[in-house]
N, C-alpha and C positions, 0 to 999 in steps of 0.2 A: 345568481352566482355567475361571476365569468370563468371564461377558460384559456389558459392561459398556456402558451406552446415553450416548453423547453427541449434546449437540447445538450447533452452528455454524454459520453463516450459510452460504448454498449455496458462495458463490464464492469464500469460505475454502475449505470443503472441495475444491472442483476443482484451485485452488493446490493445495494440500498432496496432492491426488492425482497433480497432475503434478511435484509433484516426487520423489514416492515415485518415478513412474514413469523420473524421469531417473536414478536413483542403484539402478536394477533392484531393488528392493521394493514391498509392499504399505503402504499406509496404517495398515492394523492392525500390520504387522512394524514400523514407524517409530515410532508410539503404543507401542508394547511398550519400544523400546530410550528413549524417551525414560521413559517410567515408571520405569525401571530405575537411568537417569540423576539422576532427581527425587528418588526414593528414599533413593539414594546418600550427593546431597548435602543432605536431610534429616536422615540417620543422621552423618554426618559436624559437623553444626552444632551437632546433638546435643551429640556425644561431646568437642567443644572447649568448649562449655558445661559439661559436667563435669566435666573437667580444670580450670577456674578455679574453681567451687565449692572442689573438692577443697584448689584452693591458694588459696585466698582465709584462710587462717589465717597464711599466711607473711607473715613482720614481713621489712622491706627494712633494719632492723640499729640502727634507729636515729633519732637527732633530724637537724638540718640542721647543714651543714658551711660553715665558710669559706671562700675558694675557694682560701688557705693552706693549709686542712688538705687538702683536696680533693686537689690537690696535692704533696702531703708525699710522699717515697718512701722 
């Protein structure tokens, strides 16, 4: 595991340590699951981005419709 230096203003971090401490974690354990979080939805915005690449060749069938034809059954 690496380690990794941040830095935040003192009273940020005291927040964020008291609130590790209400929900029985460490600061580092909360940094970890949100990295994990981050990650995720990185990889996830990703892979919606390649799926429309992918279908950006798809024609929707055609020119425009009357709101007759549109209609028509």
């Amino acid at each position: 595991m690496k380690n990794v230096t941040l830095s935040a203003d003192d009273h940020i971090i005291e927040q964020a340590r008291q609130v590790a401490k209400e929900k029985n974690t460490t600061l580092n354990q909360a940094f970890r699951e949100w990295l994990k979080g981050f990650t995720k939805r990185e990889s996830a915005v990703s892979a919606i981005g390649d799926v429309y690449a992918r279908l950006s060749y798809v024609d929707s069938g055609g020119g425009k419709y009357t709101r007759e034809e549109m209609n028509e059954r």
